[in-house]
VEXFI-377226 format. One record per residue: residue in one letter; x, y, z of N, C-alpha, C, O in turn. Coordinates in Angstrom, 2 decimals. Layout:
BEGIN
resn: A; n_px: X; n_py: Y; n_pz: Z; ca_px: X; ca_py: Y; ca_pz: Z; c_px: X; c_py: Y; c_pz: Z; o_px: X; o_py: Y; o_pz: Z
...
This chain:
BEGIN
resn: X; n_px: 103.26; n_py: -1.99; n_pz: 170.92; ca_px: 103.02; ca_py: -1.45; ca_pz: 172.25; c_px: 101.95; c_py: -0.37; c_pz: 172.14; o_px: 101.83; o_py: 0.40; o_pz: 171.19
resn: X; n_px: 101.39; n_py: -0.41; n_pz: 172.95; ca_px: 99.77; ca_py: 0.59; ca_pz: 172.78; c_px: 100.36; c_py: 1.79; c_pz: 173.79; o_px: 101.14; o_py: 1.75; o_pz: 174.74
resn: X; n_px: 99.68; n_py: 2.83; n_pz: 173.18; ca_px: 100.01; ca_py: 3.90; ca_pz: 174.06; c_px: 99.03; c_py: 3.93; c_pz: 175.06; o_px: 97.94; o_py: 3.36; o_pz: 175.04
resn: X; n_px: 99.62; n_py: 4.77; n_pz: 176.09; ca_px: 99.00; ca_py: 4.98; ca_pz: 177.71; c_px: 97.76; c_py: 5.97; c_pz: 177.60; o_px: 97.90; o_py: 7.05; o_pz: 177.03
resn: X; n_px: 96.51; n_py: 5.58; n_pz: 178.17; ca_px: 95.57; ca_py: 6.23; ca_pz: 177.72; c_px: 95.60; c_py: 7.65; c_pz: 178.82; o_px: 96.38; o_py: 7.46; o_pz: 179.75
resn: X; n_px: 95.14; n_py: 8.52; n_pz: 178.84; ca_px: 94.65; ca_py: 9.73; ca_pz: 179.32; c_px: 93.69; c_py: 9.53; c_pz: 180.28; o_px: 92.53; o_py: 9.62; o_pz: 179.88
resn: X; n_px: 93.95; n_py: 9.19; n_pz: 181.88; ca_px: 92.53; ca_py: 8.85; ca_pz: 182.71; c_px: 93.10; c_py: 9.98; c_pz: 184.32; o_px: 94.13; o_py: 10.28; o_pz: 184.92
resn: X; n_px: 91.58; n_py: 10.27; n_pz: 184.38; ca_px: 91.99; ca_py: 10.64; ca_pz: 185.68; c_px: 92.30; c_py: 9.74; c_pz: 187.14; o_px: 92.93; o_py: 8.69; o_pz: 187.14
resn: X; n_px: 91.97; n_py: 10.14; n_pz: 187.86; ca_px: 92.29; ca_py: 8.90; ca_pz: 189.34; c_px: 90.70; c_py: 8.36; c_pz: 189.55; o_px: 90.45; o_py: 7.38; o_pz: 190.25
resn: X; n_px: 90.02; n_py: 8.87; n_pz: 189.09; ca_px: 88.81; ca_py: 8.13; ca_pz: 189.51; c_px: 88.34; c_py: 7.34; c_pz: 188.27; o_px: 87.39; o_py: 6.56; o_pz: 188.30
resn: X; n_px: 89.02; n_py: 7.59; n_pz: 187.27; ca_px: 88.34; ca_py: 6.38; ca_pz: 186.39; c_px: 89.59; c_py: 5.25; c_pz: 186.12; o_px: 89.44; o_py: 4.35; o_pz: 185.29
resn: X; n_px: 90.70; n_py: 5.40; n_pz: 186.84; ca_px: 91.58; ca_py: 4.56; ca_pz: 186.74; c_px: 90.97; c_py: 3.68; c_pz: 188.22; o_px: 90.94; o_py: 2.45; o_pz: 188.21
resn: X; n_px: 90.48; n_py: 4.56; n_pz: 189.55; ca_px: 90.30; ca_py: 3.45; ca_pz: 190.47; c_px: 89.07; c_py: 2.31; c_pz: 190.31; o_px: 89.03; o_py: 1.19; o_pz: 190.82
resn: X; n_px: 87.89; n_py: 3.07; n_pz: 189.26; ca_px: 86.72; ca_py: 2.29; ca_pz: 188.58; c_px: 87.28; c_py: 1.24; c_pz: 188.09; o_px: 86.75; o_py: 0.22; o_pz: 188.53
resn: X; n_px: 88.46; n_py: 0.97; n_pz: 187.05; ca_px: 89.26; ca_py: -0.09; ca_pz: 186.12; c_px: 89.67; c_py: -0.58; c_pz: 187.08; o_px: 89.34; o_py: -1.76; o_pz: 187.23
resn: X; n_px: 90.69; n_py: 0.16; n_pz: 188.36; ca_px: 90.91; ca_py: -1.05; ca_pz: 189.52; c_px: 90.52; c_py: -2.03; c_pz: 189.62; o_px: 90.89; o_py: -3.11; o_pz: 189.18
resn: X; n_px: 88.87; n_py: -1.38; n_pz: 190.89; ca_px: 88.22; ca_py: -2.17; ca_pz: 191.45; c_px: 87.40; c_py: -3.64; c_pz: 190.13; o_px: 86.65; o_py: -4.58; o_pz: 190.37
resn: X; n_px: 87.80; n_py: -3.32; n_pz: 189.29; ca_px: 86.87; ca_py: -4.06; ca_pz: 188.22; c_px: 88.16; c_py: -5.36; c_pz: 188.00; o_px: 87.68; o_py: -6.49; o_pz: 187.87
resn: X; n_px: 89.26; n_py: -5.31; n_pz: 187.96; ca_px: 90.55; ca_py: -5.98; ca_pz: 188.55; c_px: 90.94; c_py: -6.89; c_pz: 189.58; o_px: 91.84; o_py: -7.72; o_pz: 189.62
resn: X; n_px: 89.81; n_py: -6.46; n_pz: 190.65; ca_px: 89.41; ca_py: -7.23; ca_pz: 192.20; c_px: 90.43; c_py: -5.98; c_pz: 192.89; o_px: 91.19; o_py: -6.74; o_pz: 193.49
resn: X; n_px: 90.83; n_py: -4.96; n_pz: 193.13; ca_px: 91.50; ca_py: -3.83; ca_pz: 193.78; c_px: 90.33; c_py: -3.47; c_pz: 194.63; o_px: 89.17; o_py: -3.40; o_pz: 194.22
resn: X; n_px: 90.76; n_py: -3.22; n_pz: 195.97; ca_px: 89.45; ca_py: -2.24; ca_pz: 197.10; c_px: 90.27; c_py: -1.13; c_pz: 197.22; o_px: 91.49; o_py: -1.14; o_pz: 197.03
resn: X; n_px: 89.52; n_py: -0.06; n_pz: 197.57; ca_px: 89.72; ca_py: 0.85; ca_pz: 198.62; c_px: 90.07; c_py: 0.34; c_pz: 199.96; o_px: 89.32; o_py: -0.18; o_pz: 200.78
resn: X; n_px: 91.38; n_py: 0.59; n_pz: 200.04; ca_px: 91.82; ca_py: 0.34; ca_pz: 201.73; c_px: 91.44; c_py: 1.36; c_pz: 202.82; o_px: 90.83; o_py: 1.12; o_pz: 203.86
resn: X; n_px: 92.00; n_py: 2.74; n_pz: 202.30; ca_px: 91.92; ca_py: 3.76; ca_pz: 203.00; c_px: 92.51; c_py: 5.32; c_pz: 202.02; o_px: 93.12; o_py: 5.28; o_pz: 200.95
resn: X; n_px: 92.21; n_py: 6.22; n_pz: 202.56; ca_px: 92.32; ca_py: 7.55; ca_pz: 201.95; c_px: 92.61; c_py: 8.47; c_pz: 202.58; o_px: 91.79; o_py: 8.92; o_pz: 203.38
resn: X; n_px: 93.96; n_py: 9.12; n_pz: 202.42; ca_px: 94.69; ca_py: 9.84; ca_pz: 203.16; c_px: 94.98; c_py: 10.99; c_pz: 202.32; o_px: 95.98; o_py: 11.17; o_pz: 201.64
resn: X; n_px: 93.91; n_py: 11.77; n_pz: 202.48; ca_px: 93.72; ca_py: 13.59; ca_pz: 201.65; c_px: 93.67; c_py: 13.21; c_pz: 200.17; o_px: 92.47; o_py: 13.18; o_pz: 199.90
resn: X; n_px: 94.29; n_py: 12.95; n_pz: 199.25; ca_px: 93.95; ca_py: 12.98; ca_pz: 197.95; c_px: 94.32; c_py: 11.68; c_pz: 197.69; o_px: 93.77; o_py: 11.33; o_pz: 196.65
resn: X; n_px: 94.96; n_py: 10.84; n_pz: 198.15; ca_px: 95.60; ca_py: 9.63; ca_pz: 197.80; c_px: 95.36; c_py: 8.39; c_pz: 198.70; o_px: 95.83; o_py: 8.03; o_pz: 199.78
resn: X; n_px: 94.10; n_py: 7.66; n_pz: 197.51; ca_px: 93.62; ca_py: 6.19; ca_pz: 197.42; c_px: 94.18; c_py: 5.31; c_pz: 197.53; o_px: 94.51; o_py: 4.88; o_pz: 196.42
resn: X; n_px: 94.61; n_py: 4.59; n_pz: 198.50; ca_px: 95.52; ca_py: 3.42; ca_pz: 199.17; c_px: 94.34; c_py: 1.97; c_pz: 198.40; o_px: 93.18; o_py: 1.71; o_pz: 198.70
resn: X; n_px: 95.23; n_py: 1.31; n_pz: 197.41; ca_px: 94.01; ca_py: 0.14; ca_pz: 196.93; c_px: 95.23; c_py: -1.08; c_pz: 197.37; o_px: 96.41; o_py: -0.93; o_pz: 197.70
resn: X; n_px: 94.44; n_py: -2.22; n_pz: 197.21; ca_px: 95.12; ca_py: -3.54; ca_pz: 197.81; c_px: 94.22; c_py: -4.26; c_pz: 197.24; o_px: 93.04; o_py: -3.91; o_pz: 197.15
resn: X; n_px: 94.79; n_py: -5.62; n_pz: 196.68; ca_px: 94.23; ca_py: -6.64; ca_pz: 195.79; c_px: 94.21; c_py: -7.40; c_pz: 196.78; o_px: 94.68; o_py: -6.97; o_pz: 197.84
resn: X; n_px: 93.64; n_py: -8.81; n_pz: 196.71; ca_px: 93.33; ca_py: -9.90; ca_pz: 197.60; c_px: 94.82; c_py: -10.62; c_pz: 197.48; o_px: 95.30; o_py: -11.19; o_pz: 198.45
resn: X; n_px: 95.32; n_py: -10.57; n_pz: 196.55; ca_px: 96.59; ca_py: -11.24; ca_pz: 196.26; c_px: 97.96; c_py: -10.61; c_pz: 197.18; o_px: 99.07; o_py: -11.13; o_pz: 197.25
resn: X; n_px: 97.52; n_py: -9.38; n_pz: 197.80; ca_px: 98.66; ca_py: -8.56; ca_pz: 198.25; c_px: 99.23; c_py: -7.55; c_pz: 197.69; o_px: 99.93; o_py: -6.68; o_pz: 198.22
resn: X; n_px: 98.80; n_py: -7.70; n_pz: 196.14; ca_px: 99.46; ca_py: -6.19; ca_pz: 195.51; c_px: 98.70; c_py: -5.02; c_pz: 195.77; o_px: 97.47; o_py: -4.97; o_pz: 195.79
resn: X; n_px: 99.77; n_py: -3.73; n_pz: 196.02; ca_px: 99.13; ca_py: -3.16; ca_pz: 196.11; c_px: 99.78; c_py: -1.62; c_pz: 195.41; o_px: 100.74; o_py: -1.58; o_pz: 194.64
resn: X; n_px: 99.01; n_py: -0.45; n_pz: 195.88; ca_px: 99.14; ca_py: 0.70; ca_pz: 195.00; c_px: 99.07; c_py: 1.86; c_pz: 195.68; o_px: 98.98; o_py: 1.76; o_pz: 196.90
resn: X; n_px: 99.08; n_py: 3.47; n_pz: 194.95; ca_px: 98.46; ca_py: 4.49; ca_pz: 195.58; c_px: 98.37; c_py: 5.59; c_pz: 194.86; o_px: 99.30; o_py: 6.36; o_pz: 194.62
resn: X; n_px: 96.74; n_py: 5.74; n_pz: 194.32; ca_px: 96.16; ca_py: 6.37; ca_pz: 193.37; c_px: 96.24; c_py: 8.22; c_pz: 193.86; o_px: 96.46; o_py: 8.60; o_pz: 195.01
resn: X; n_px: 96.04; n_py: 8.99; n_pz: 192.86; ca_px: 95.72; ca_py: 10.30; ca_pz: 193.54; c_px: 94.65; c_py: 10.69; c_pz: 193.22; o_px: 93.98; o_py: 9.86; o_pz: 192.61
resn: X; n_px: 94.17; n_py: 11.70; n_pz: 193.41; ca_px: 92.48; ca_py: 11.58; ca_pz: 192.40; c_px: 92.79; c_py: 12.97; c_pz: 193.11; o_px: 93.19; o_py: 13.13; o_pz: 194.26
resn: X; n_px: 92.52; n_py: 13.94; n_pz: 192.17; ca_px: 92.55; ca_py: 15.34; ca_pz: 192.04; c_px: 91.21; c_py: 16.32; c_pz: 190.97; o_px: 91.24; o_py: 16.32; o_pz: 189.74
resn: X; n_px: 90.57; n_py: 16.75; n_pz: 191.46; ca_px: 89.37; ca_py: 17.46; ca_pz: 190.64; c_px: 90.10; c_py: 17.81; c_pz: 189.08; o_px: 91.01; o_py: 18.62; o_pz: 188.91
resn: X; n_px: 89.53; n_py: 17.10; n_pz: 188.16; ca_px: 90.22; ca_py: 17.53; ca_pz: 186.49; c_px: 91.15; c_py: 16.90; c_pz: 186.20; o_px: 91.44; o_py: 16.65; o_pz: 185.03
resn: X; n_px: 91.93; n_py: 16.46; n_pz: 187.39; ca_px: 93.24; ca_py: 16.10; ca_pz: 186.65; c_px: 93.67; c_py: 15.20; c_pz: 186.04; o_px: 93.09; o_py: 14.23; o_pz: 186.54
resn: X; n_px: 94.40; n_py: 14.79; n_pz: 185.15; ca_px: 95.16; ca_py: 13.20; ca_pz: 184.97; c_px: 95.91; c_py: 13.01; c_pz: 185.24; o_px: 96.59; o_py: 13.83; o_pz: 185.85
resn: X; n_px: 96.26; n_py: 11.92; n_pz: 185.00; ca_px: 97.32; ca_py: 11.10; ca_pz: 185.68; c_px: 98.87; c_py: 10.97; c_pz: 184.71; o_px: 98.97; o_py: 10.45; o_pz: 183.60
resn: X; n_px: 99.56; n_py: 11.37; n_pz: 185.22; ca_px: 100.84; ca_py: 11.64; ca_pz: 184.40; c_px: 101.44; c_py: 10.60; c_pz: 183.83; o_px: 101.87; o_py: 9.82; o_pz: 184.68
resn: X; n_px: 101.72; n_py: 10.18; n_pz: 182.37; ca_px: 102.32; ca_py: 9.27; ca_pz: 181.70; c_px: 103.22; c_py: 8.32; c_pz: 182.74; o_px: 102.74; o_py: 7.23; o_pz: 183.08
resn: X; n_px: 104.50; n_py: 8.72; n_pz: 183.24; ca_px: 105.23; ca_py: 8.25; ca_pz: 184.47; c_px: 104.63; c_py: 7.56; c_pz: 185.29; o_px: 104.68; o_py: 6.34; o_pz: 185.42
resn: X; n_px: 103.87; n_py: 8.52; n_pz: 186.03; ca_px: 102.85; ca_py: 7.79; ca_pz: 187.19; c_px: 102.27; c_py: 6.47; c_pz: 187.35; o_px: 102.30; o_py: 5.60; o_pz: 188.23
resn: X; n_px: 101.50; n_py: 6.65; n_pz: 185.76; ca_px: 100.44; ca_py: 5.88; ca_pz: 185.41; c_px: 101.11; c_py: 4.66; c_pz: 185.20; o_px: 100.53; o_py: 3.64; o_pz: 185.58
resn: X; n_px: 102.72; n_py: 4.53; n_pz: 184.44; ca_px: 103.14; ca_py: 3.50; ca_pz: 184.39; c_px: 103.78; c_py: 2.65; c_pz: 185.48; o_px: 103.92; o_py: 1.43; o_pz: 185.39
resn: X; n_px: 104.35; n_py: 3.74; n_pz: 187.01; ca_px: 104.66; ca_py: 3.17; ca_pz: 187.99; c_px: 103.29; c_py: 2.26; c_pz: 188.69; o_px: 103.31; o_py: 1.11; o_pz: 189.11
resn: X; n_px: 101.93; n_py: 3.38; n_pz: 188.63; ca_px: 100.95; ca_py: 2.32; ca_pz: 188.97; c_px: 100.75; c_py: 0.99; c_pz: 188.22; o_px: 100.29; o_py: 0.17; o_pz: 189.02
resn: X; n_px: 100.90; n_py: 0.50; n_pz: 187.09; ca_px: 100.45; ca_py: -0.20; ca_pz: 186.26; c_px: 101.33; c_py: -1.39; c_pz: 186.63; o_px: 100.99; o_py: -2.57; o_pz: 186.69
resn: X; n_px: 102.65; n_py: -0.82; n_pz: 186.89; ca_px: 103.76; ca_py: -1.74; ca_pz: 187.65; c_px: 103.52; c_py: -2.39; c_pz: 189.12; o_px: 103.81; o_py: -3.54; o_pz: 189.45
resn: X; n_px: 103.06; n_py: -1.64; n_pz: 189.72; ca_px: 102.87; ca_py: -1.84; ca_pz: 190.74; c_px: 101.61; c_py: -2.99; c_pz: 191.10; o_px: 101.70; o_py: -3.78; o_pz: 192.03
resn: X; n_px: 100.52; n_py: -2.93; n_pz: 190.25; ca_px: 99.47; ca_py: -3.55; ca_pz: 190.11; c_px: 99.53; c_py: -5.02; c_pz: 189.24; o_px: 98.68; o_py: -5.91; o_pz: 189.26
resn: X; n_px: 100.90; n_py: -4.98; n_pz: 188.40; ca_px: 101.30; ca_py: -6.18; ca_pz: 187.92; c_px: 100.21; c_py: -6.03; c_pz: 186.37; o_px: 99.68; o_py: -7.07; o_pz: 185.98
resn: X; n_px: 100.00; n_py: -4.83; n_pz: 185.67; ca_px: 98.80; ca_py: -4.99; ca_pz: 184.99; c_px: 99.89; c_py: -4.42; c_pz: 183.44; o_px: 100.81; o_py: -3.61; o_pz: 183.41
resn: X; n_px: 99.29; n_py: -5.24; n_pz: 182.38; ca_px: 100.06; ca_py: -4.27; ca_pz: 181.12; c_px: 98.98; c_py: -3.34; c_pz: 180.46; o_px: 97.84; o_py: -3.08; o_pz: 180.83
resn: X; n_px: 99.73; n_py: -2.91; n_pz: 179.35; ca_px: 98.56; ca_py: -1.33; ca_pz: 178.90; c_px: 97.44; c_py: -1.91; c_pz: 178.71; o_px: 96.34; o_py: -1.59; o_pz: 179.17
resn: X; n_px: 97.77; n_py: -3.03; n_pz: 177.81; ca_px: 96.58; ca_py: -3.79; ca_pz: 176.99; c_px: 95.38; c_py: -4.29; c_pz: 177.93; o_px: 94.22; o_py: -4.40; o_pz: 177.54
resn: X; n_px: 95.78; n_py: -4.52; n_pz: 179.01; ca_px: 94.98; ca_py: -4.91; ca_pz: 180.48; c_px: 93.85; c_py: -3.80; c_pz: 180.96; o_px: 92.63; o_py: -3.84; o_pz: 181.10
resn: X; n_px: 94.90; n_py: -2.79; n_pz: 181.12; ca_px: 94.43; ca_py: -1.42; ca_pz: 181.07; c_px: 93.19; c_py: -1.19; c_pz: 180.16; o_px: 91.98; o_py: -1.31; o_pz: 180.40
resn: X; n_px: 93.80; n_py: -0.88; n_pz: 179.17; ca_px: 92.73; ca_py: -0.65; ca_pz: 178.07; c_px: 91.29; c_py: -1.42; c_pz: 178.21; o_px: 90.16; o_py: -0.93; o_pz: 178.29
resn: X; n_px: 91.63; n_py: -2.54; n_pz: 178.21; ca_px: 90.58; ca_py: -3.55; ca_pz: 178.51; c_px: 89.57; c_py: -2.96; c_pz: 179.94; o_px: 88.35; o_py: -2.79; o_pz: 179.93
resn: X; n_px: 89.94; n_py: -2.88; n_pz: 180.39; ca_px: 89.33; ca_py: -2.45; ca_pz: 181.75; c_px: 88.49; c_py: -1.38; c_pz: 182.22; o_px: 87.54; o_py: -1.41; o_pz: 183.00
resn: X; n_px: 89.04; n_py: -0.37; n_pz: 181.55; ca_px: 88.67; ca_py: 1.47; ca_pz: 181.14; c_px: 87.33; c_py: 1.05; c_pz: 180.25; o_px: 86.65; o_py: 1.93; o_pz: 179.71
């Protein structure tokens, strides 16, 4: 099992969209994305910050994606 890499919200929504994920809409800090397939998500993107181990794995769930996917993508 590969460990969870260290990304903020804007270079996790870059790996998104590279996934087929859009920008739906953006409501103050938090990136509403939606795949063509119906899955969908909700990123935060905060100046500096990353994205918390937890988080990152509820998104990853949510997106139907594994680390290794991840990795690939970043």
């Amino acid at each position: 099992m590969t460990v969870l890499p260290s990304v903020t919200g804007k270079e996790l929504i870059a790996a998104l969209k590279k996934a087929g994920f859009a920008v739906v809409r953006v409501k103050g800090s938090h990136h509403f994305l939606r795949h063509t397939d119906g899955r969908t998500t909700v990123v935060p993107v905060h100046a500096g910050e990353t994205i918390g181990p937890g988080l990152l794995s509820k998104i990853l769930r949510d997106c139907e994606l594994s680390r290794e996917e991840l990795h690939k993508l970043l």
